[in-house]
Backbone as ProteinMPNN parsed JSONL, in Angstrom:
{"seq_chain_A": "XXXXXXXXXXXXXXXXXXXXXXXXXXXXXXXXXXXXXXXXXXXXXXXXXXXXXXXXXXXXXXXXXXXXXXX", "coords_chain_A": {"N_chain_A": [[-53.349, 100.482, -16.01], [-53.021, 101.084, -18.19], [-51.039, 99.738, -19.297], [-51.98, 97.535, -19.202], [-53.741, 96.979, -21.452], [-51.852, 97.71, -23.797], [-50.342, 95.849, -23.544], [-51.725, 93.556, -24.105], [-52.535, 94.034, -26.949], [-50.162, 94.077, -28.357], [-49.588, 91.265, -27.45], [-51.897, 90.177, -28.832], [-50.776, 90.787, -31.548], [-48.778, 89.49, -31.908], [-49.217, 87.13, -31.713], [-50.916, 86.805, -34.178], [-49.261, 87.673, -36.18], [-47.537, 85.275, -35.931], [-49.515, 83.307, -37.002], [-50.139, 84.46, -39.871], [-47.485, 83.83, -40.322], [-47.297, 81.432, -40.61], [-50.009, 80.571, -42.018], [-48.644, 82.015, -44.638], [-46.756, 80.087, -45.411], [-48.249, 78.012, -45.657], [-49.408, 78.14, -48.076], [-49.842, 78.01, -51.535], [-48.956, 79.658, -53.939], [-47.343, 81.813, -56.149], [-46.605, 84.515, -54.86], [-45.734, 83.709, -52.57], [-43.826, 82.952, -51.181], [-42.469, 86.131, -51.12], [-44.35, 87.104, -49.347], [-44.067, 85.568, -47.451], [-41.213, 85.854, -46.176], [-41.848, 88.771, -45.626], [-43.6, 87.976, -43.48], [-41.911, 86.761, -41.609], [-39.864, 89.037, -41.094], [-41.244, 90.813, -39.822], [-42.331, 89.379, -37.745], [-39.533, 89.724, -36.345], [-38.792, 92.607, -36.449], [-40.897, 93.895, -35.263], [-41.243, 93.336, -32.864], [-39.245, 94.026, -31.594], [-39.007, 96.877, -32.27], [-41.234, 98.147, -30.522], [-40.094, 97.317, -27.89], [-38.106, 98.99, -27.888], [-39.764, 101.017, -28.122], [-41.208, 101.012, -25.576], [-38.761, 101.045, -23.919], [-38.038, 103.686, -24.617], [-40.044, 105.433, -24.028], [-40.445, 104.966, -20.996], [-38.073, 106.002, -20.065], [-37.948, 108.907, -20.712], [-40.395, 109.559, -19.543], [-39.555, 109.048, -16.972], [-40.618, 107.066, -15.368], [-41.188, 105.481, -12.225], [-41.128, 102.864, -11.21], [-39.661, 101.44, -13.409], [-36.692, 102.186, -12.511], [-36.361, 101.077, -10.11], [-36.121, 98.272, -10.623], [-33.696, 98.559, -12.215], [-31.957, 98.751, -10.232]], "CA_chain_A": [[-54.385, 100.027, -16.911], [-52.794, 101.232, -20.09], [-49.868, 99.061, -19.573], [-51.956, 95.672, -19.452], [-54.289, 97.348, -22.975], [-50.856, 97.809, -24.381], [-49.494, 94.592, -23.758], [-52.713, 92.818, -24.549], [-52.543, 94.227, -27.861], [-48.745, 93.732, -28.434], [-49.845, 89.883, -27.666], [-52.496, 89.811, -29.921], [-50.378, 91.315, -32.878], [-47.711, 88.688, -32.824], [-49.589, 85.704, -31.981], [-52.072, 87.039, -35.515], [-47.995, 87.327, -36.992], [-47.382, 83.87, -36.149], [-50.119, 82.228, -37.378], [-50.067, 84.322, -40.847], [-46.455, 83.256, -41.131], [-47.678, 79.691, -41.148], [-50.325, 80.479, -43.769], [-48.254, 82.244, -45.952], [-45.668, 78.987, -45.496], [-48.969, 76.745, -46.755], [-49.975, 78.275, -49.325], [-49.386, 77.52, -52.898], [-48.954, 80.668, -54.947], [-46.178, 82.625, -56.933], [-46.227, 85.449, -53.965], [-46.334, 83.665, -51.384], [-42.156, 82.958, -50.724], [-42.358, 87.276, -50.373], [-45.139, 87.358, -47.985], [-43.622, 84.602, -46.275], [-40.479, 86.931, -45.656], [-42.152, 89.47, -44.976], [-44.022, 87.807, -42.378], [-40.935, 86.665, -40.847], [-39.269, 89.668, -40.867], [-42.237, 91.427, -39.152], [-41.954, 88.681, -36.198], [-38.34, 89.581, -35.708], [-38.906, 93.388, -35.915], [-41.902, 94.221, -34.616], [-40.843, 93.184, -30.778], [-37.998, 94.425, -30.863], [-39.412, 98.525, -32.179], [-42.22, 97.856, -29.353], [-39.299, 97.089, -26.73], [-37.003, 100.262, -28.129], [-40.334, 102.256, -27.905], [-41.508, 101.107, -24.036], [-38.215, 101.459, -22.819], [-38.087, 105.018, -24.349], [-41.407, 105.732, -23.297], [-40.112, 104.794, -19.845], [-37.088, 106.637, -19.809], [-38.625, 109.829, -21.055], [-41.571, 109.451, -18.795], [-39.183, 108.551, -15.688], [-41.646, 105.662, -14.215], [-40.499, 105.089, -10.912], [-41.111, 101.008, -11.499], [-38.388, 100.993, -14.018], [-35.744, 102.6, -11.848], [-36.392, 100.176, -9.06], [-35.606, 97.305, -11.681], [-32.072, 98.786, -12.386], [-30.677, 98.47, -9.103]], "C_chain_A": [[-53.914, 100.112, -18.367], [-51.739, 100.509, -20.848], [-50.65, 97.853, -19.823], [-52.785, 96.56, -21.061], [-53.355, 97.212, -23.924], [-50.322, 96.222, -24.56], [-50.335, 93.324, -24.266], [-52.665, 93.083, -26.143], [-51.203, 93.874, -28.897], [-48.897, 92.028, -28.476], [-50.831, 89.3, -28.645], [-51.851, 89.998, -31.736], [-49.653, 90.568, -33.003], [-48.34, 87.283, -32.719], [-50.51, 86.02, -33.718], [-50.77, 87.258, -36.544], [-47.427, 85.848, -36.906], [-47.858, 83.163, -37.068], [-50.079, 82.391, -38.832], [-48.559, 83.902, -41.328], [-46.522, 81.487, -41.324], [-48.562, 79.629, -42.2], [-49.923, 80.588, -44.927], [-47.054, 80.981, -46.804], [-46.825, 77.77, -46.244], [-49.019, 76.803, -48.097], [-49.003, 78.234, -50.911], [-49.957, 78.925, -53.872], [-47.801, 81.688, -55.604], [-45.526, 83.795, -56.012], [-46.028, 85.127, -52.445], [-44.564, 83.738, -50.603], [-41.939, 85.059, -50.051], [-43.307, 87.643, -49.076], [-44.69, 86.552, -46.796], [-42.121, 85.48, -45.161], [-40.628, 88.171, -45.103], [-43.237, 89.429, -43.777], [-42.662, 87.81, -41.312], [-40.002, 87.591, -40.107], [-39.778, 90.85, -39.791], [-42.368, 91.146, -37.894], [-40.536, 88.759, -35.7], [-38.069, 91.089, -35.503], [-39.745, 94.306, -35.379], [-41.915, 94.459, -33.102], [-39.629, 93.831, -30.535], [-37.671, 96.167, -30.977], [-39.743, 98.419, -31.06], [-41.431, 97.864, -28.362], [-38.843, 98.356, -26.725], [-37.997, 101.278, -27.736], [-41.043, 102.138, -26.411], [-39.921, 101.634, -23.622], [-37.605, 103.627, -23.142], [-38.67, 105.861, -23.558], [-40.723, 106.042, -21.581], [-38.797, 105.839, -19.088], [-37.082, 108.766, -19.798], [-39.494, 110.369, -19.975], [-41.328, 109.617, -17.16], [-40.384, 107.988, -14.797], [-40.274, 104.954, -13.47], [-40.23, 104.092, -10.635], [-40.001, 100.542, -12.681], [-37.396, 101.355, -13.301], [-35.508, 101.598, -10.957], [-35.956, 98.844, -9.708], [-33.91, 97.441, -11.717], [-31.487, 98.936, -11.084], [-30.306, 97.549, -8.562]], "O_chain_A": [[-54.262, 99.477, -19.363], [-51.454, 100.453, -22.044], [-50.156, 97.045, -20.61], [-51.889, 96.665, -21.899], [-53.713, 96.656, -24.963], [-49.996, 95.65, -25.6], [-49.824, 92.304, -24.727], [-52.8, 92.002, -26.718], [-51.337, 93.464, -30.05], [-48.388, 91.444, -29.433], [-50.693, 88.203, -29.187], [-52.316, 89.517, -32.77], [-49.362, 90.431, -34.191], [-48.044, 86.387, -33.509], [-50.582, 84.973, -34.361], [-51.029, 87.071, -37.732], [-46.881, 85.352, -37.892], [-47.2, 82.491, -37.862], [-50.01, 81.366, -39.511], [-48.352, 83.655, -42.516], [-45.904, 80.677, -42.015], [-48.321, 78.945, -43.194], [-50.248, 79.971, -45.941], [-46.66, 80.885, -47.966], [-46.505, 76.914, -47.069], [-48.8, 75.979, -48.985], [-47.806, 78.407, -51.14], [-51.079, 79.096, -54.349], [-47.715, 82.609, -54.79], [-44.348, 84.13, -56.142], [-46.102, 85.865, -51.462], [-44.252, 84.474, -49.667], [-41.456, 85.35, -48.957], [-43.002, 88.306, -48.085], [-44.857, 86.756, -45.593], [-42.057, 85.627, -43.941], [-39.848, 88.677, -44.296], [-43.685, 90.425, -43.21], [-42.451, 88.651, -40.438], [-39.458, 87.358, -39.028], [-39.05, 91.585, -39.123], [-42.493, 91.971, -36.989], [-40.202, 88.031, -34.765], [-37.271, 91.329, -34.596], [-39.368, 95.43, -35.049], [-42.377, 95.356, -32.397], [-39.122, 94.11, -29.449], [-36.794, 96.784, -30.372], [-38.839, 98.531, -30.233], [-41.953, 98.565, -27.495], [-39.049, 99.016, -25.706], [-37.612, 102.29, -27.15], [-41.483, 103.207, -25.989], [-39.88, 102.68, -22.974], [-37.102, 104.453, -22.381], [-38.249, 106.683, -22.745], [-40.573, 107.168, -21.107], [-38.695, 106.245, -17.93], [-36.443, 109.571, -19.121], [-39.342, 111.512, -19.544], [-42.124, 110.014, -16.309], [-40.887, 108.458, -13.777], [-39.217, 104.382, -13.737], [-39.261, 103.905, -9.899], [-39.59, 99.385, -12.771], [-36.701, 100.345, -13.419], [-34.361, 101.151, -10.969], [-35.186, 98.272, -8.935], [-33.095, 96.603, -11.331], [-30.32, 99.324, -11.051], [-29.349, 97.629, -7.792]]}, "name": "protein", "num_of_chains": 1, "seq": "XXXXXXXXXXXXXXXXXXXXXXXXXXXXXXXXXXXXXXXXXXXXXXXXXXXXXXXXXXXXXXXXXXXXXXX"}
């Protein structure tokens, strides 16, 4: 259960990073070129903490459903 909450939330946070990296790409204002980077940069490390911190989690935790994966 806490894995789909988790991953439901994880999907809501980058599709709501998508879409503001397309606003900050409309908009017309003096700040917007840094927000725009720092959207971008947010959609490239955001998934990829989130990954580093499940498969810690996992490794830590020893879940028996990741082990079965690696063989």
């Amino acid at each position: 259960m806490i894995k789909r909450v988790f991953s439901l939330i994880i999907a809501v946070l980058l599709i709501s990073m998508y879409v503001l990296t397309l606003v900050f790409g409309l908009m017309q204002n003096p700040v917007t070129t840094k927000l725009l980077v720092a959207s971008v940069s947010a959609t490239i490390l955001v998934p990829v903490v989130l990954y580093a911190y499940q498969r810690i989690y996992s490794i830590v935790k020893g879940d028996p459903d990741d082990k079965e994966n690696e063989k």
